[in-house]
Backbone and ligand atoms as CSV (ligand in chain L), in Angstrom:
chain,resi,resn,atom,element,x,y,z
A,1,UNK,N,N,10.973,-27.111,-26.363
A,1,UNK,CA,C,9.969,-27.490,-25.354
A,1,UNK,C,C,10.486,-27.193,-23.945
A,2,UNK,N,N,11.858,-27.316,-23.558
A,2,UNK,CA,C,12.399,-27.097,-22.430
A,2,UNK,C,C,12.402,-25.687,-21.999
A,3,UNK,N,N,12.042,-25.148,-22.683
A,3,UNK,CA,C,11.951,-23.072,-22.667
A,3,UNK,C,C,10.716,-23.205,-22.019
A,4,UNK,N,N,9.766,-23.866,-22.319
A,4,UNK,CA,C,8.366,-23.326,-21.608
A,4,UNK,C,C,8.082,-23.241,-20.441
A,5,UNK,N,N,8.624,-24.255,-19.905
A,5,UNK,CA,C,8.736,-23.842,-18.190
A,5,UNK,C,C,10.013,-22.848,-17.655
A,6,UNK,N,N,10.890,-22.679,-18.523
A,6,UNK,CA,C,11.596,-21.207,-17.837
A,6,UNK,C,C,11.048,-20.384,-18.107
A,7,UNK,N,N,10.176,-20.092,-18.862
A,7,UNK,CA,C,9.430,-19.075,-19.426
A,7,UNK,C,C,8.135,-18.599,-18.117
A,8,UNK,N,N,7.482,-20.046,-17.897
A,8,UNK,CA,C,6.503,-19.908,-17.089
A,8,UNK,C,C,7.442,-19.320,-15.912
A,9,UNK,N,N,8.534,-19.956,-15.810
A,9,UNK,CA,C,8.681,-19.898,-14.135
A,9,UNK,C,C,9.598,-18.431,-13.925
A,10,UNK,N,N,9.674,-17.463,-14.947
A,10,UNK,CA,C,10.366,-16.257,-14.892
A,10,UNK,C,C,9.220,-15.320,-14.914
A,11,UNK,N,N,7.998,-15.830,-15.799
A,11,UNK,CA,C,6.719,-15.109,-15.821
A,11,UNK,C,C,6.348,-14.907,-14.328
A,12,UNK,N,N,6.342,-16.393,-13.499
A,12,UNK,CA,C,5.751,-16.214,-11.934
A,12,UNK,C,C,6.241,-15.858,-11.235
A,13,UNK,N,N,7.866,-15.852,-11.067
A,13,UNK,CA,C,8.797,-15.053,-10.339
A,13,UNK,C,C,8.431,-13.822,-10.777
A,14,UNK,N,N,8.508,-12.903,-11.594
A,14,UNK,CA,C,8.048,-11.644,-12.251
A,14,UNK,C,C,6.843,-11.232,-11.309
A,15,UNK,N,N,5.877,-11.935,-11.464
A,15,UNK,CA,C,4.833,-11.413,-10.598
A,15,UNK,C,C,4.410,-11.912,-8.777
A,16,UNK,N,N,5.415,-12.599,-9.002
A,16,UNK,CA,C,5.583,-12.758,-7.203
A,16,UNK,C,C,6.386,-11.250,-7.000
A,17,UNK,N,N,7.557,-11.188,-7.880
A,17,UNK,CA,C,8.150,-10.172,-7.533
A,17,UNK,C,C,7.289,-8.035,-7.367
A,18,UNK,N,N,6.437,-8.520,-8.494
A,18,UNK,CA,C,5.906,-7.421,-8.282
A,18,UNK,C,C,4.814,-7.391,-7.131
A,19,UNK,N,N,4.356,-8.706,-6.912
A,19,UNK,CA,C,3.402,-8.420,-5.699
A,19,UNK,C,C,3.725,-8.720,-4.477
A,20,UNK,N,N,5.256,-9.126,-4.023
A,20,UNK,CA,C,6.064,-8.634,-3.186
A,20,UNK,C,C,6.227,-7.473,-3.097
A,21,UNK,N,N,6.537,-6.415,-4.180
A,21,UNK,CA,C,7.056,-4.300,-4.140
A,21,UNK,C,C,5.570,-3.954,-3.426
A,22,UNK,N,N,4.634,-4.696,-3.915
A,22,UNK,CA,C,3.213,-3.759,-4.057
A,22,UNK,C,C,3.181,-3.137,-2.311
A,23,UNK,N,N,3.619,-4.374,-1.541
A,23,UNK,CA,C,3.455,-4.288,0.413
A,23,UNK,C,C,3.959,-3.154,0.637
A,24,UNK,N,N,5.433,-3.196,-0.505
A,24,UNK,CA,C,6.723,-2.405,0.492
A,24,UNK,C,C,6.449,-0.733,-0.117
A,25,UNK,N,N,5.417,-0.726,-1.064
A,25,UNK,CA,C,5.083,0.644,-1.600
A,25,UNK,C,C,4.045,1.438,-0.714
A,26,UNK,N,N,3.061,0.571,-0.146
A,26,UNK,CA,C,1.516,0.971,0.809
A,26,UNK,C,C,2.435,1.021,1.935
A,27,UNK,N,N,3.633,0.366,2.205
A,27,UNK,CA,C,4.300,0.753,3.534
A,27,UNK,C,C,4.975,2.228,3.495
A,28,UNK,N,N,5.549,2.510,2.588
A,28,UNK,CA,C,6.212,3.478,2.318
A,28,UNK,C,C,4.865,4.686,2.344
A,29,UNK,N,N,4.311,4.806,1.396
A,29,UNK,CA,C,2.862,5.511,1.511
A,29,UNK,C,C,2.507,6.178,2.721
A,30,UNK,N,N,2.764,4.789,3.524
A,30,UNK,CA,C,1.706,5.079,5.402
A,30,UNK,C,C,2.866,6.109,6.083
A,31,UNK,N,N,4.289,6.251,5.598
A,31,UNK,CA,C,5.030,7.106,5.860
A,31,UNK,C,C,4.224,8.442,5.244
A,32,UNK,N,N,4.401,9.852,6.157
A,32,UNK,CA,C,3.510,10.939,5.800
A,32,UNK,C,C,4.084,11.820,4.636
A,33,UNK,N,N,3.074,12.425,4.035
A,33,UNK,CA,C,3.834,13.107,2.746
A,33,UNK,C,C,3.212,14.862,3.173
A,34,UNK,N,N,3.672,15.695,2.680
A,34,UNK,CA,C,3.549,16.908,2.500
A,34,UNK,C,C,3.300,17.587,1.245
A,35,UNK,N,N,1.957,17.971,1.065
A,35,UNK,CA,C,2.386,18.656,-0.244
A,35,UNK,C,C,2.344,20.699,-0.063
A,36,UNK,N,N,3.360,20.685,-1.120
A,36,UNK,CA,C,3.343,22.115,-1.084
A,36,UNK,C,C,2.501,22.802,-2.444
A,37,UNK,N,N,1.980,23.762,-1.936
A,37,UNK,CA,C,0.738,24.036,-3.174
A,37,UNK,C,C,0.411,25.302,-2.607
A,38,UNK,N,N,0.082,26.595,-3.887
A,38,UNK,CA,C,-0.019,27.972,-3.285
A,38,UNK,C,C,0.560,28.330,-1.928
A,39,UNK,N,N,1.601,27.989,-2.259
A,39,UNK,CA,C,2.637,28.801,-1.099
A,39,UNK,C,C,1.811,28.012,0.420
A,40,UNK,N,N,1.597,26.809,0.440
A,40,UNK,CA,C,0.807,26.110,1.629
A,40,UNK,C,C,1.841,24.991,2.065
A,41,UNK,N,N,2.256,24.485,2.936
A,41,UNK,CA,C,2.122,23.087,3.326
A,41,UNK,C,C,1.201,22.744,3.685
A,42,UNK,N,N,0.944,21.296,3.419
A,42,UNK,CA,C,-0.358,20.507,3.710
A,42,UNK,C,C,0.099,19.138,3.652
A,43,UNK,N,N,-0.923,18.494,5.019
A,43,UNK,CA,C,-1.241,18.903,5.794
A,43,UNK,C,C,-0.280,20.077,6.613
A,44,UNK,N,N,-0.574,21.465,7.433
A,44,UNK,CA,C,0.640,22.184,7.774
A,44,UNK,C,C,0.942,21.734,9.070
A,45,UNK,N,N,0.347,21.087,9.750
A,45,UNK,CA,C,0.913,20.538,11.263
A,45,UNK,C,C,0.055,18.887,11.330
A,46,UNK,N,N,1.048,18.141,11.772
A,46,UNK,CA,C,0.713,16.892,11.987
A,46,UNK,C,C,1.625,16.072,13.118
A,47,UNK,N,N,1.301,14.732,13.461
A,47,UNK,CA,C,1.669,13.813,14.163
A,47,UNK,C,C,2.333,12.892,13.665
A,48,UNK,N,N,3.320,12.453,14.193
A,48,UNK,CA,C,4.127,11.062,13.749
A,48,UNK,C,C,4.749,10.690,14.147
A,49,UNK,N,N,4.756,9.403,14.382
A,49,UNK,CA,C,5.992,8.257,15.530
A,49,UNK,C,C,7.033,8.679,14.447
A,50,UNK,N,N,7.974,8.243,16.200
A,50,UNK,CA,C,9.568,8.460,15.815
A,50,UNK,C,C,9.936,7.403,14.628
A,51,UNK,N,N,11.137,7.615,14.034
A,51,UNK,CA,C,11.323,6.975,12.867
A,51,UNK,C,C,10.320,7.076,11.381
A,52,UNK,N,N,9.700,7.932,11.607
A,52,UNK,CA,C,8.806,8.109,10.511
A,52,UNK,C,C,9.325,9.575,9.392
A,53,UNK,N,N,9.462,8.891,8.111
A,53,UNK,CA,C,10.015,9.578,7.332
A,53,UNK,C,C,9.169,10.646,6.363
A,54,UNK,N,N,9.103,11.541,6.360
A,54,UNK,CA,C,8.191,12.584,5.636
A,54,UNK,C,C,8.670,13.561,4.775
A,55,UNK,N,N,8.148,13.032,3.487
A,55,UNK,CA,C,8.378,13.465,2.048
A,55,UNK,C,C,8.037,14.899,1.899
A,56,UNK,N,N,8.352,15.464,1.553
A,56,UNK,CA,C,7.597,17.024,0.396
A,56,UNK,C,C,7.788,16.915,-0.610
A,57,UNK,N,N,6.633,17.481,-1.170
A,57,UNK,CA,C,6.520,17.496,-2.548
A,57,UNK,C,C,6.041,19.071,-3.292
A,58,UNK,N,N,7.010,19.547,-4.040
A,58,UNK,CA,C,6.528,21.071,-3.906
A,58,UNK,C,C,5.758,20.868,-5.523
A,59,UNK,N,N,4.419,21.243,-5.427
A,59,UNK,CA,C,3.406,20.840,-6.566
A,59,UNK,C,C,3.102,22.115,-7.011
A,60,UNK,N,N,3.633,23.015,-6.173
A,60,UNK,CA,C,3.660,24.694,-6.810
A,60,UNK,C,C,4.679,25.252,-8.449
A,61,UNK,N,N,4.461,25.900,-9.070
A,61,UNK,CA,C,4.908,26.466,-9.987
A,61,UNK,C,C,6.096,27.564,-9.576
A,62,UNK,N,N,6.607,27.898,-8.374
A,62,UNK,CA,C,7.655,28.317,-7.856
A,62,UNK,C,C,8.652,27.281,-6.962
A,63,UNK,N,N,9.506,27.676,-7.375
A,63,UNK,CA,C,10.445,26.719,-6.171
A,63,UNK,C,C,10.675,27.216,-4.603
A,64,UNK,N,N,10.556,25.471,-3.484
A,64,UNK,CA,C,10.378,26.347,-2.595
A,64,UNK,C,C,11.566,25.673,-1.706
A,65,UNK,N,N,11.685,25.704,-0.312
A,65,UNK,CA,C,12.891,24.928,0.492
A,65,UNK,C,C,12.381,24.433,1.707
A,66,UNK,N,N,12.284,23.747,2.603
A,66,UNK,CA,C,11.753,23.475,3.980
A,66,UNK,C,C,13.061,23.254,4.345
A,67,UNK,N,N,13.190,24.317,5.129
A,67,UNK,CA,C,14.128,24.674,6.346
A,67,UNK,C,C,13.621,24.378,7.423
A,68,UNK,N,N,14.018,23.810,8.892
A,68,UNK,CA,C,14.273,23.945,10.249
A,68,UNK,C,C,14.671,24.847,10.670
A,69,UNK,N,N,13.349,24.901,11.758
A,69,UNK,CA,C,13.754,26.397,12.660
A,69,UNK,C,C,14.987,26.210,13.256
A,70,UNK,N,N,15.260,25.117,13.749
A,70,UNK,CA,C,16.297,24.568,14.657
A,70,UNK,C,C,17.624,24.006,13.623
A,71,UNK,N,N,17.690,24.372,12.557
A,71,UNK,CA,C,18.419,23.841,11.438
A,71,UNK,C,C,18.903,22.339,11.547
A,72,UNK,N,N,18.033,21.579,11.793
A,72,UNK,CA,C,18.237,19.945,11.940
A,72,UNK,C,C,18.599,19.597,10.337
A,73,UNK,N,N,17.398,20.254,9.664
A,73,UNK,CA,C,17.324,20.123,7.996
A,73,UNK,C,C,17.198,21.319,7.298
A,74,UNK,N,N,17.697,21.055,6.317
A,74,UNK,CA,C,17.367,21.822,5.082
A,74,UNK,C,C,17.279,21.560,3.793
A,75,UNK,N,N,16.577,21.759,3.007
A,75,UNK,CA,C,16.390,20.959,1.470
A,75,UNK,C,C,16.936,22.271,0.548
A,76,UNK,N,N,17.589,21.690,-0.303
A,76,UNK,CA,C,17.781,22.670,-1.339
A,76,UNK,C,C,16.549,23.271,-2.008
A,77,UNK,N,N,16.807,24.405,-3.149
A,77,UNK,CA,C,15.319,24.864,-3.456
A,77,UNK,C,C,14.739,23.664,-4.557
A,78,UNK,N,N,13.452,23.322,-4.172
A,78,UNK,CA,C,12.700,22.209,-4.932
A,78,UNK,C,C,12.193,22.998,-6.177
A,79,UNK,N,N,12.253,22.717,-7.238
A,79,UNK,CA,C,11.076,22.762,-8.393
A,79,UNK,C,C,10.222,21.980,-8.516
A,80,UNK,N,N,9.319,22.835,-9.302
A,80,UNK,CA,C,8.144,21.783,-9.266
A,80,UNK,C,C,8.515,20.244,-9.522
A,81,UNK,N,N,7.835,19.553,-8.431
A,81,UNK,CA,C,7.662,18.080,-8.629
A,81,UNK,C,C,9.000,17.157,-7.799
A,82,UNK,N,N,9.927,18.471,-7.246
A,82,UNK,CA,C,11.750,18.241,-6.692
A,82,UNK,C,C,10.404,17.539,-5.417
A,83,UNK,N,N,11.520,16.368,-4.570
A,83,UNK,CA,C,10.862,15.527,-3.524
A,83,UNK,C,C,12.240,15.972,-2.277
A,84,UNK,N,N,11.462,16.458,-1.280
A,84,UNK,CA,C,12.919,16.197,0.046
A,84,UNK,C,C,12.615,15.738,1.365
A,85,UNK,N,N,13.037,14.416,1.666
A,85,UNK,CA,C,12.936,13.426,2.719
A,85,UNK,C,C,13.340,13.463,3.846
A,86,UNK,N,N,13.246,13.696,5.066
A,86,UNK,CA,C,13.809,13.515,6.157
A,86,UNK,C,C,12.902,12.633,7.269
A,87,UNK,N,N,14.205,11.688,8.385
A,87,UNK,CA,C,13.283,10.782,9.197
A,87,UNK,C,C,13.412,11.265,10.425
A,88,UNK,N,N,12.447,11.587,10.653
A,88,UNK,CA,C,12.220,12.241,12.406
A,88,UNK,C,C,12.110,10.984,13.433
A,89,UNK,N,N,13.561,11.128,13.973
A,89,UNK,CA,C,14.120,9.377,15.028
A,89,UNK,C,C,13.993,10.329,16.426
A,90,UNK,N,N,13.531,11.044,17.236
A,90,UNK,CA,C,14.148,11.871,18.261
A,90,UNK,C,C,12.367,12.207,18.463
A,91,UNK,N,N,11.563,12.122,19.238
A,91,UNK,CA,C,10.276,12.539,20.020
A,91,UNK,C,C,10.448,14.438,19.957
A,92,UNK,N,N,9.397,14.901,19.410
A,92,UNK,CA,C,9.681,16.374,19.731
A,92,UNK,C,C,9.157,17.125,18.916
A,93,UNK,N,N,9.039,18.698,18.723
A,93,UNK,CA,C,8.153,19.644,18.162
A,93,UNK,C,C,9.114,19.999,16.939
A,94,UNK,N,N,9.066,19.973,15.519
A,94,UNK,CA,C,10.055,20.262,14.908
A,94,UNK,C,C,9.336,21.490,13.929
A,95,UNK,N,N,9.477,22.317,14.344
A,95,UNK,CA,C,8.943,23.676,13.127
A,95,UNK,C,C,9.791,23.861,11.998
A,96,UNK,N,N,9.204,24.086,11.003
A,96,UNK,CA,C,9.987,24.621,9.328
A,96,UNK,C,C,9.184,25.578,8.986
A,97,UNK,N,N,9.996,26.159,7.762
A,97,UNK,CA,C,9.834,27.009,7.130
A,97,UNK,C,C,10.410,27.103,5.478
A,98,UNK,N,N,9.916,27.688,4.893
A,98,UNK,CA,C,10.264,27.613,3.317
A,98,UNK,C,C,11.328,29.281,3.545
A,99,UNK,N,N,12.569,28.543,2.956
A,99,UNK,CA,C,13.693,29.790,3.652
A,99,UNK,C,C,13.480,31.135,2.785
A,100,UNK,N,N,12.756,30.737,1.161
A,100,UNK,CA,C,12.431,31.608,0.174
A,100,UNK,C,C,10.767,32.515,0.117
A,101,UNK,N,N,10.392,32.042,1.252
A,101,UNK,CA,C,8.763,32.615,1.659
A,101,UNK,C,C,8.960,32.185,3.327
A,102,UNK,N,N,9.229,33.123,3.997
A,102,UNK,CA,C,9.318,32.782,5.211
A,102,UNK,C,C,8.240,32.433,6.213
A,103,UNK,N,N,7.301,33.107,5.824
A,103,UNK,CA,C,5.668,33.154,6.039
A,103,UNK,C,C,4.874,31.739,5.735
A,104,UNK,N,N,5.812,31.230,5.287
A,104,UNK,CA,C,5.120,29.553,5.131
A,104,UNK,C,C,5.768,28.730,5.657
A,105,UNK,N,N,5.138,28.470,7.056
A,105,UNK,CA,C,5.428,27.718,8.010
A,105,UNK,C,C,5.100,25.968,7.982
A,106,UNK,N,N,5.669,25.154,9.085
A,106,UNK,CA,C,4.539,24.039,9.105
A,106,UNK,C,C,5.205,23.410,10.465
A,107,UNK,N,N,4.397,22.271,10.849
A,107,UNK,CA,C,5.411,21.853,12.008
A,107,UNK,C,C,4.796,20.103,11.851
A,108,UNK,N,N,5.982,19.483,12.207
A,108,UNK,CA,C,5.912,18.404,12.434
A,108,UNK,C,C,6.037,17.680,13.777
A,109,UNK,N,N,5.379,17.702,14.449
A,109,UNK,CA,C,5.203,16.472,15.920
A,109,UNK,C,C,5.601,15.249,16.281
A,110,UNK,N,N,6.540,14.951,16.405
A,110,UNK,CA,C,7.355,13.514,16.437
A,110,UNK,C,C,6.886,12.830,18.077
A,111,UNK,N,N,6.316,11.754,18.161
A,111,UNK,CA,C,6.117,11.027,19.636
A,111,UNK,C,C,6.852,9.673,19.673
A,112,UNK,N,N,7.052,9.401,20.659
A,112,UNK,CA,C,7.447,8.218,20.657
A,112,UNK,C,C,6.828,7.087,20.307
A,113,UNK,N,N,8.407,5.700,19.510
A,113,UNK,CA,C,7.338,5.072,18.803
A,113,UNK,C,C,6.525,4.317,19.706
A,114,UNK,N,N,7.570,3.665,20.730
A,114,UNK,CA,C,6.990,2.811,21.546
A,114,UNK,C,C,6.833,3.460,22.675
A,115,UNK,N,N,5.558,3.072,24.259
A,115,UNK,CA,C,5.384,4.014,24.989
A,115,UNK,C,C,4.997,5.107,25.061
A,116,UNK,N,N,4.397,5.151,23.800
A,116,UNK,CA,C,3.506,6.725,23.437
A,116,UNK,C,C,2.393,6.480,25.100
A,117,UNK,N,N,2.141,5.688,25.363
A,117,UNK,CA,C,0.223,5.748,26.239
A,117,UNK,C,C,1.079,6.451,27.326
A,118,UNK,N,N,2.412,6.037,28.123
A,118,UNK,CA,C,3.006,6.467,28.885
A,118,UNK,C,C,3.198,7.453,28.600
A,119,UNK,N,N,3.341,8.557,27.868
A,119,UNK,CA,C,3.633,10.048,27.330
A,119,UNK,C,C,2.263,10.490,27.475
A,120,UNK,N,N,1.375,9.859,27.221
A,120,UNK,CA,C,-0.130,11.090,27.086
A,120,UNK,C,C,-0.844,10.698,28.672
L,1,CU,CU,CU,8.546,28.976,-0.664
């Protein structure tokens, strides 16, 4: 009889716990993603406060790399479904390129996080 309430109370921890992750997943999310598809990035140019971390995801059937023009980054070559992360902390124009298709560009726009109204 003494099991039933550890039972209950590992059951409710269990799902506090999962609906605690659920926040920290839609947070992660609102961080921007990239997908790569027919030799595309997409979105290929966008906006994003500093500290904001942006995924690729190469969903193509070739492997591809997002290089920096400015060699800040570079990802090894992705296969399909390979993920490569970097957090843009520094305000500024950051262009890439896939080092294995050079012709597939993209750029990422970093603003400041705080004091953006003062910048525009
Ligand atoms: Cu490529």
């Amino acid at each position: 009889m003494a099991r039933k309430p550890c039972v209950a109370i590992a059951l409710a921890a269990a799902v506090l716990a999962a609906a605690a992750a659920l926040p920290a997943r839609s947070a992660q999310a609102a961080d921007t993603e990239v997908l790569i598809d027919q030799f595309t990035f997409t979105p290929q140019r966008f906006t994003v406060k500093a500290g904001t971390t942006v995924t690729w995801t190469n969903e193509d059937d070739v492997p591809h790399t997002i290089a920096s023009s400015s060699k800040l980054f570079k990802s090894k070559a992705l296969d399909t479904g390979d993920k490569f992360s970097f957090t843009f902390t520094t305000p500024g124009t950051y262009e890439y390129f896939c080092s294995l298709h050079p012709h597939m560009t993209g750029a990422v726009v970093v603003e400041a996080a705080s004091g953006s109204n003062a910048a525009r």
